[in-house]
C-alpha positions as CSV (number, residue, x, y, z in Angstrom):
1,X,-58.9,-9.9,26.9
2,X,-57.3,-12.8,25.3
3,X,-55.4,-10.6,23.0
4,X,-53.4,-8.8,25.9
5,X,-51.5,-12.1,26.5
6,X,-49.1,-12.0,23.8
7,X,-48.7,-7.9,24.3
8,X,-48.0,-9.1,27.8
9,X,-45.2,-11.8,26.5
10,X,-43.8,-8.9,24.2
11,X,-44.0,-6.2,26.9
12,X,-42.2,-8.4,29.0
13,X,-39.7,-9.9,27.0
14,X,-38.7,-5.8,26.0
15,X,-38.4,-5.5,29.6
16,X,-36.3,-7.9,30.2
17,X,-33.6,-7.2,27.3
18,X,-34.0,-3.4,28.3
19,X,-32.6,-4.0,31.4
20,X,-30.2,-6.5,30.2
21,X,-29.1,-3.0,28.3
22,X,-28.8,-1.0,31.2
23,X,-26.8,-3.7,33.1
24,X,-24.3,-4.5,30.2
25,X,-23.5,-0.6,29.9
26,X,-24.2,0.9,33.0
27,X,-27.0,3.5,31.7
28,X,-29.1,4.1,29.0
29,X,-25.9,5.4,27.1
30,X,-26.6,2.0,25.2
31,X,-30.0,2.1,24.4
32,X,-29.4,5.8,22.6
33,X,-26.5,4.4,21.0
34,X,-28.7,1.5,19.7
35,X,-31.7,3.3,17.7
36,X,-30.7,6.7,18.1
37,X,-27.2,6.8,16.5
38,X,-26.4,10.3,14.9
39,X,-27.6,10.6,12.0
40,X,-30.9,8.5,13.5
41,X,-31.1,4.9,12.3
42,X,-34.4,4.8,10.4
43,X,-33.7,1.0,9.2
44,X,-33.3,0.2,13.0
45,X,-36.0,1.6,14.0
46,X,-38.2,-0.2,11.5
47,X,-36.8,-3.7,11.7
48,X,-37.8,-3.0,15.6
49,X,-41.1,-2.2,14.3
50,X,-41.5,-5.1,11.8
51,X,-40.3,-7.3,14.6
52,X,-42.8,-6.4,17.3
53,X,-45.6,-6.8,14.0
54,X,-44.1,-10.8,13.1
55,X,-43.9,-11.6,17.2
56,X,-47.3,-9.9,18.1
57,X,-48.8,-12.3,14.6
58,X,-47.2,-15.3,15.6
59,X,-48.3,-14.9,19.8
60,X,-52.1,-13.7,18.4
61,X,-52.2,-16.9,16.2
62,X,-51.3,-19.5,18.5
63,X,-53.5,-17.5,21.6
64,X,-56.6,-17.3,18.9
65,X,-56.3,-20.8,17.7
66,X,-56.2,-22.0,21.8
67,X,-59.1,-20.1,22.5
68,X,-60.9,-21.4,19.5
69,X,-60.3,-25.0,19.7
70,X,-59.7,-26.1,23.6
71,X,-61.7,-24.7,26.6
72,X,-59.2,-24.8,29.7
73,X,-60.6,-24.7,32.5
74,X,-57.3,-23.8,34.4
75,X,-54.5,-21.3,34.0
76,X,-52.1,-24.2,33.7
77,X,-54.7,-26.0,30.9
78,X,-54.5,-22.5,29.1
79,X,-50.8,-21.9,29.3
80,X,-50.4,-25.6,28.0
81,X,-52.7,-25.2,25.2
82,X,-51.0,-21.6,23.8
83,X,-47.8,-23.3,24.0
84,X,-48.7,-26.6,21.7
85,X,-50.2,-24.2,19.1
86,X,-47.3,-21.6,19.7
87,X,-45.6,-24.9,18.0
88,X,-46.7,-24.4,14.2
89,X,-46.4,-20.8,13.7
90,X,-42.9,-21.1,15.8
91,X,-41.3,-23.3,13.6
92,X,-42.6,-21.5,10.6
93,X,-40.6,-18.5,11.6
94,X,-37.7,-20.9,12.5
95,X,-37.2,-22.0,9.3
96,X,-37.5,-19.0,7.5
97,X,-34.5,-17.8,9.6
98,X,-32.9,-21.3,9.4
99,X,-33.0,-20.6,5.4
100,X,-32.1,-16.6,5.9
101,X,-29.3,-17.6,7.7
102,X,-27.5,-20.1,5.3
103,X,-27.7,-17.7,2.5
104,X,-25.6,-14.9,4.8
105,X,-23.4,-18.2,5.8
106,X,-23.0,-18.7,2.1
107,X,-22.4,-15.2,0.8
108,X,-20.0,-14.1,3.5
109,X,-18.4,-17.5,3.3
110,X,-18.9,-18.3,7.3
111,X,-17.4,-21.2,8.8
112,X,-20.6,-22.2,11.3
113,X,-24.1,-21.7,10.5
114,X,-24.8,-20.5,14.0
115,X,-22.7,-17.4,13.2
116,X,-25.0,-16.5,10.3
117,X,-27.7,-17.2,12.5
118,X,-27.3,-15.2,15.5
119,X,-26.4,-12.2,12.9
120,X,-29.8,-12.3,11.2
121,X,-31.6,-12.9,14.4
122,X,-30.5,-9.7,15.8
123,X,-30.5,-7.6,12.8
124,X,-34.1,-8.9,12.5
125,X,-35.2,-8.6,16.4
126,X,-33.1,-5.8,17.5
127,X,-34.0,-5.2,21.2
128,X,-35.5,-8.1,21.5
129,X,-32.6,-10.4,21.2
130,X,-29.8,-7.7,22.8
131,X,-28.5,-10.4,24.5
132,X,-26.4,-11.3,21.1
133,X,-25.7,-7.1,19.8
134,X,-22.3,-7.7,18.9
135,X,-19.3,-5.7,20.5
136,X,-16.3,-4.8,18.7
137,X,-13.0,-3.5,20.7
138,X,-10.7,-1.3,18.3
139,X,-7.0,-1.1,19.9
140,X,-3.8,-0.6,19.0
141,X,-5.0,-0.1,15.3
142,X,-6.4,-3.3,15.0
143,X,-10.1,-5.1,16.0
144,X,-9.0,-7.0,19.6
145,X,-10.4,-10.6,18.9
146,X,-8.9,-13.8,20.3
147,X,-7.3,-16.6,18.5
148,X,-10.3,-18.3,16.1
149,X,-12.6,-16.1,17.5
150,X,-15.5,-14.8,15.3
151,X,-17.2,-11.4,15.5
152,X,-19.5,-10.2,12.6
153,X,-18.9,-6.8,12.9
154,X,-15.5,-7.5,11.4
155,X,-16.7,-9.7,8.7
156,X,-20.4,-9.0,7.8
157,X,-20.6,-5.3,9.2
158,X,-23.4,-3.8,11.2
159,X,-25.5,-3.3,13.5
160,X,-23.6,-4.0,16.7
161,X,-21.3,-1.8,18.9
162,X,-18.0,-0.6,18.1
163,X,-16.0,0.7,20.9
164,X,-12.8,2.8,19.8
165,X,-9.8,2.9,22.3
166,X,-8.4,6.4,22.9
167,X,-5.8,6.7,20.0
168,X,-7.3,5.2,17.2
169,X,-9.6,6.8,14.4
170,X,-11.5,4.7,12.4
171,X,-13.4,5.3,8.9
172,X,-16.7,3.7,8.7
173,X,-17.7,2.3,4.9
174,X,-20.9,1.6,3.3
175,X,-20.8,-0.8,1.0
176,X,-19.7,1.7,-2.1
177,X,-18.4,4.9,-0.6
178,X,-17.2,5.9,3.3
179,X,-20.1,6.4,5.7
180,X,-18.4,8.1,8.6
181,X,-14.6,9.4,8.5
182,X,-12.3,10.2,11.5
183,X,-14.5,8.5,14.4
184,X,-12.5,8.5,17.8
185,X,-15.5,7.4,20.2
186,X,-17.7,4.5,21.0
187,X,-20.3,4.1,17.5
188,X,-23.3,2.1,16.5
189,X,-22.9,0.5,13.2
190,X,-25.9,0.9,10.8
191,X,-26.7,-2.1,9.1
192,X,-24.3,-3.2,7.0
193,X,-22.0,-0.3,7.6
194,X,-18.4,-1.9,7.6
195,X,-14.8,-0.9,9.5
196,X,-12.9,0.3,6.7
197,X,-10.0,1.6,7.8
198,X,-8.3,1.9,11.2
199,X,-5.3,4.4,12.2
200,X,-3.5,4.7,15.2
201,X,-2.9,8.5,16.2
202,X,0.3,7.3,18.8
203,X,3.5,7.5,17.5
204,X,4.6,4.4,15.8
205,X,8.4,3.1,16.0
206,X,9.6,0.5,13.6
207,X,12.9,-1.4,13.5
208,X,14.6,-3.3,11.2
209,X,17.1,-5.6,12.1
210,X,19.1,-5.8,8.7
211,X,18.5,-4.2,5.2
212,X,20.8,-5.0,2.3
213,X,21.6,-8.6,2.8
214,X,18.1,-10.0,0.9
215,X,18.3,-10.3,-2.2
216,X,14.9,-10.2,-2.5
217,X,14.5,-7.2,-0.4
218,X,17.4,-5.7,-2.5
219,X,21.4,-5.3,-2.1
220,X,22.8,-2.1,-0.8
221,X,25.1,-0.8,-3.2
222,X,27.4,1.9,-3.2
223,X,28.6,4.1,-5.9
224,X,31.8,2.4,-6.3
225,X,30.1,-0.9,-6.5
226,X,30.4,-2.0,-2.7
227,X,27.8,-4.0,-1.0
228,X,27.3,-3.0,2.2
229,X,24.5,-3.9,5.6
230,X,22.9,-1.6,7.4
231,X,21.7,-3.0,10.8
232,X,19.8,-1.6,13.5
233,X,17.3,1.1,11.8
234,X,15.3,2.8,13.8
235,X,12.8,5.2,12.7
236,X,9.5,7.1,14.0
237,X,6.2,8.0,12.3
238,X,2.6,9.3,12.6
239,X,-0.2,10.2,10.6
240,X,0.0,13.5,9.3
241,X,-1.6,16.7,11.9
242,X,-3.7,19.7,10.7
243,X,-2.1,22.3,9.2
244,X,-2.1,25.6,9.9
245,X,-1.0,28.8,7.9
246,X,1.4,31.2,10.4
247,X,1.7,34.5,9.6
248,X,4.3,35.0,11.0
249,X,6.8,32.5,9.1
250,X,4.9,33.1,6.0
251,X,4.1,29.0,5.6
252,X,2.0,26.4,7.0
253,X,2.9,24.3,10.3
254,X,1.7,21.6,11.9
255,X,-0.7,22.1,15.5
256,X,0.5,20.5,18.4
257,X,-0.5,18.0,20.6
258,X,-2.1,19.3,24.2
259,X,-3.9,18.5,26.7
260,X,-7.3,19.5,25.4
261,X,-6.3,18.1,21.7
262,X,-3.8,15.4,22.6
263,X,-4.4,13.9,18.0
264,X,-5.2,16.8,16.1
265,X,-4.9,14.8,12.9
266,X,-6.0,15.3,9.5
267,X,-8.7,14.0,8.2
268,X,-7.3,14.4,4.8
269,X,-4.7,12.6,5.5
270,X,-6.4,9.4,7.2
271,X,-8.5,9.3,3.8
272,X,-5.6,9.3,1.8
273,X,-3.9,6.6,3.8
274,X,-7.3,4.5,3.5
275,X,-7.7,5.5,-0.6
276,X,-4.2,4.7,-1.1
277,X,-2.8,1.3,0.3
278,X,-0.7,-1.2,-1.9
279,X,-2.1,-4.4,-3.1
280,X,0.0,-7.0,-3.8
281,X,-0.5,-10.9,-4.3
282,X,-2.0,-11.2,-0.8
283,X,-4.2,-8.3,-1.0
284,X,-4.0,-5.0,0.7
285,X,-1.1,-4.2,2.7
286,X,-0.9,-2.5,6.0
287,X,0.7,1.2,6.4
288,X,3.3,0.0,8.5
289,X,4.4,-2.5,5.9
290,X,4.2,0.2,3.0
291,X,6.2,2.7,5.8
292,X,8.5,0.3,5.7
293,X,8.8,-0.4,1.5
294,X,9.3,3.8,1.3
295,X,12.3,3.9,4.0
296,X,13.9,0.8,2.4
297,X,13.7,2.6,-1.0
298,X,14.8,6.0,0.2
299,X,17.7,4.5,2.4
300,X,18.9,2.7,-0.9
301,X,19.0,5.4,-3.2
302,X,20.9,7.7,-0.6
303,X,23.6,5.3,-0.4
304,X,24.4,4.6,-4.1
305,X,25.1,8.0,-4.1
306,X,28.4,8.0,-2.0
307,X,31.5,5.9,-2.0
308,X,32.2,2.8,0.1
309,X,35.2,5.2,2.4
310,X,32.8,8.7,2.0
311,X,30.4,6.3,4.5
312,X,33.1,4.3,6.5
313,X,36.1,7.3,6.7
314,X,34.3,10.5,6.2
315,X,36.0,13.6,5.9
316,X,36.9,15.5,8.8
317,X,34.2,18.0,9.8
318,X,31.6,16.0,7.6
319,X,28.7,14.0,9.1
320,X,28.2,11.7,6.7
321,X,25.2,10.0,8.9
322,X,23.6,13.3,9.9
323,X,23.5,14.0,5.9
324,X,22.3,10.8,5.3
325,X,19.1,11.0,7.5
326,X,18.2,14.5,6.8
327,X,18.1,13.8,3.1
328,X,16.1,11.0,3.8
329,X,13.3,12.5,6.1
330,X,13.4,14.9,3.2
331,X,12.4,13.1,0.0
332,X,10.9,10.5,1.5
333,X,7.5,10.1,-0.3
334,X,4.9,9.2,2.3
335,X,2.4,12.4,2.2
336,X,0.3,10.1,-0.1
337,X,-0.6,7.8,2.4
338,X,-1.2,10.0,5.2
339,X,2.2,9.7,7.5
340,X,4.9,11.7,7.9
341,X,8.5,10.2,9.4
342,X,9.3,12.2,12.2
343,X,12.8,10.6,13.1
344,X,15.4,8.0,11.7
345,X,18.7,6.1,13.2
346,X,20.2,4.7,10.3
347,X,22.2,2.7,12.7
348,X,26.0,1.5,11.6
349,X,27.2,-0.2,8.2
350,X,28.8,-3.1,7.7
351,X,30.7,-4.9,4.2
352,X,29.2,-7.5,3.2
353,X,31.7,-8.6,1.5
354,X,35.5,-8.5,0.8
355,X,36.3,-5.1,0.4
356,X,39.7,-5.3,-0.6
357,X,38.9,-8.0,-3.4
358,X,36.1,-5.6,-4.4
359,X,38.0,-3.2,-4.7
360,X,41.2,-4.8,-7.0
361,X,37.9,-5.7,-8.8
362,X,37.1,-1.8,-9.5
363,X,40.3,-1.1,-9.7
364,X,41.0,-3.6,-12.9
365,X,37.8,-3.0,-14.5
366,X,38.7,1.2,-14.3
367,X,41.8,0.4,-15.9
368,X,40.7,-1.8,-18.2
369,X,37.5,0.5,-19.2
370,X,39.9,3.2,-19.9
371,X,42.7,1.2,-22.0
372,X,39.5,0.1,-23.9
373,X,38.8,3.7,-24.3
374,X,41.9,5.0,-25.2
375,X,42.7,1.8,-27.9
376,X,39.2,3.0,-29.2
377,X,40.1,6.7,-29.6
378,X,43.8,5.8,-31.7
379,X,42.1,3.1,-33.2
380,X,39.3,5.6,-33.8
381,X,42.5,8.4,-35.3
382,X,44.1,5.7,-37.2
383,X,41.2,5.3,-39.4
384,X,40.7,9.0,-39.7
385,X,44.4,9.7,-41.1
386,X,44.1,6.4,-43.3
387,X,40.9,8.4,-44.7
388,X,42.7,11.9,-45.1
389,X,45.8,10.2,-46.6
390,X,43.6,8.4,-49.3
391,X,41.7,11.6,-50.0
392,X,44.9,13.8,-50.4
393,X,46.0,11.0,-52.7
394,X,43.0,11.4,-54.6
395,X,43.1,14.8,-54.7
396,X,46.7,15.2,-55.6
397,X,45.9,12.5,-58.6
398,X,43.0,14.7,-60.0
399,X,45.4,18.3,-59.5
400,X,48.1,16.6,-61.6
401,X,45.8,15.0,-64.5
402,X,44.0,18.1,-64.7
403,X,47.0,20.3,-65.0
404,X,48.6,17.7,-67.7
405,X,45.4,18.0,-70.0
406,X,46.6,21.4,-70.6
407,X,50.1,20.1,-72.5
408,X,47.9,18.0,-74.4
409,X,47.5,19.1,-78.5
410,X,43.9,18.3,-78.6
411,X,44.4,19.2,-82.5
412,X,45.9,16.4,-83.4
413,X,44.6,12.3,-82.3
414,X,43.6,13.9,-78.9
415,X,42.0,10.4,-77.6
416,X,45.7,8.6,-78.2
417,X,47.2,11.9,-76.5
418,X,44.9,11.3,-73.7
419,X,45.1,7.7,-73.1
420,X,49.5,8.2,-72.9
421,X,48.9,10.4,-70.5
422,X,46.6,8.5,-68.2
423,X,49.0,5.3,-68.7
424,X,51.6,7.6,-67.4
425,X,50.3,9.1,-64.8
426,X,48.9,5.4,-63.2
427,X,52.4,3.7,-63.7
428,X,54.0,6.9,-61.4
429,X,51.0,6.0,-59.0
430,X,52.0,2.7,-59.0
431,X,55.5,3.1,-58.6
432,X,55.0,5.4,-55.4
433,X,53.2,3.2,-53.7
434,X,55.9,0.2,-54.6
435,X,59.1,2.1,-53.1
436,X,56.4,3.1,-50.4
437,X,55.9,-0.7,-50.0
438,X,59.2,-1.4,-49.6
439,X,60.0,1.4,-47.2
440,X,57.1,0.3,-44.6
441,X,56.6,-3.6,-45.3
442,X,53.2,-5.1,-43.5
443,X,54.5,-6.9,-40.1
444,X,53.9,-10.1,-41.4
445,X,56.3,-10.0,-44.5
446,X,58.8,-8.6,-42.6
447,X,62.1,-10.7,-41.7
């Protein structure tokens, strides 16, 4: 009979945080959720099972070691006895969670101990410590946690409660590979089963006040060398929907949104936006910030293609902004990550700096490109005619020798004949190119 009093303390202690469950979510929706999560949590159900072992040893221990060294001979005696030899075993298993509990504090890198504490004394316990399951609110693409607050669900991972506001899909991680993709609705977390990445199925609007005035950011440039602001951008995205294949049109659309599927997104595409975020210096970025990064981009390449007065005086019948945008919602690249920009105000432009200066500058350094060019091409001629003239020359030296080697009497002292006849021909060379001399003087002997 003795025995039956700590299955009593257990029973009741179950009791008690079962209906704690039943009050803190209004049925037994919570309890299912807890050790029957789809698929069904073996590990939970086993740590409840190893728990209800460790609690029924340590109650059994302190009620045999009452019964076999006092005698009570009241209820309270009795009661008082268990609880002085509840001491030893007790603190046994608080130290072994005390020492469990700094290693989580030190491999997670926790700023309080007692955070690491009540993790490992639920994930250990279970239902018998529901009092500290931990609840997770997902809205607005983001965990909802106060200023400093700390909730292990978003640090450490699971088990605990993860409640997904309509709009948001979340993919659940393991800690190698995705556990659970696409979840829209309240989930358990397994244990260490992590949030990995969060999307919000609303369409999202952006603004930017400025672009082209950073120089970090990056100038706006034009094609005739204008720097020009853009303010006021507006634009519109969402993650990508599920595609169908029509018939009809012969190519694949896009479902949409109703009543009775008000996000038919694909799930694709939110594990493309989860596999391929940016990392930069400060670690991952968010899909709003790389949104941003593609529109910048794409809105900077469009302009250098036109002309400061092609985007300030248009041509008549010629939307230069209409153009603009539609080019840009065209190539911009953001299938990879799972969006797709639905709209774009490219707002108004602006010089950002002297126009008229700018463009004297453009207008000298044209002119001056093209007298460079055209100096290069006669000085480029010159050379060529200096080269023909001396190879004429040449040729017209070698014509005449050859044709006065045929007067030549190679019978009689032909070297001496030869030698004459080269003498002569060098000294008429030489006397050309003196009356040419004097004809044409270089500049600086001139008078």
């Amino acid at each position: 009979m003795s025995f039956l009093i700590p299955v009593l303390i257990l029973l009741i202690i179950l009791l008690f945080m079962i209906v704690y469950l039943i009050d803190r979510s209004g049925g037994w929706q919570q309890i299912r959720r807890s050790f029957f999560a789809d698929p069904l949590d073996i590990e939970g159900l086993i740590a409840t099972l190893l728990a209800s072992i460790v609690l029924l040893t340590v109650l059994a221990l302190a009620n045999t070691a009452s019964d076999a060294f006092t005698t009570p001979s009241s209820g309270r005696e009795r009661l008082s006895s268990f609880l002085s030899y509840l001491i030893a075993p007790g603190s046994a298993l608080i130290i072994a969670l005390i020492a469990g509990a700094s290693f989580i504090r030190d491999v997670y890198e926790l700023p309080l101990l007692r955070y690491a504490l009540r993790y490992l004394i639920y994930s250990v316990f279970r239902i018998y410590a529901a009092f500290l399951r931990p609840r997770l609110v997902i809205d607005d693409g983001q965990p909802v946690l106060a200023e400093g607050q700390f909730n292990s669900l978003n640090v450490i991972g699971g088990p605990g409660d993860v409640i997904i506001q309509p709009g948001n899909a979340v993919i659940f991680r393991n800690l190698r590979s995705p556990s659970r993709s696409g979840i829209t609705m309240d989930a358990a977390l397994r244990r260490f089963e992590t949030i990995g990445q969060i999307a919000v199925l609303d369409d999202q609007h952006e603004y930017i006040p400025e672009l082209g005035a950073d120089r970090e950011i990056g100038y706006l440039v034009t094609r005739d060398g204008i720097r020009i602001v853009m303010r006021d951008i507006h634009y519109r995205y969402r993650i990508i929907s599920r595609g169908l294949q029509d018939p009809a049109e012969g190519k694949s659309r896009y479902l949409d949104r109703t009543l009775e599927d008000p996000y038919p997104f694909d799930l694709e595409a939110l594990r493309r936006m989860a596999n391929n975020r940016n990392v930069a210096e400060q670690g991952l970025q968010s899909v709003q910030y790389t949104v941003r990064l593609l529109v910048q981009t794409e809105i900077r390449n469009e302009i250098s293609k036109y002309t400061f007065d092609q985007l300030t005086a248009p041509k008549e019948n010629y939307d230069v902004r209409t153009t603009i945008r539609n080019n840009i919602l065209d190539n911009i690249r953001t299938w990879n990550i799972g969006v797709k920009v639905i709209s774009l105000d490219i707002g108004h432009f602006a010089a950002s700096e002297n126009v008229l200066e700018k463009r004297i500058d453009t207008w000298a350094a044209e002119w001056a490109g093209s007298a460079e060019a055209l100096r290069a091409r006669a000085e480029g001629t010159r050379l060529a005619l200096e080269e023909l003239g001396r190879a004429e020359a040449q040729m017209q030296f070698i014509f005449s020798v050859v044709s006065a080697l045929k007067d030549i009497d190679f019978t009689d002292q032909p070297a001496k004949n030869i030698q004459k006849l080269l003498s002569a021909r060098t000294a008429r060379v030489f006397e050309a190119m003196r009356q040419q001399y004097k004809k044409n003087p270089p500049e600086d002997k001139r008078d």
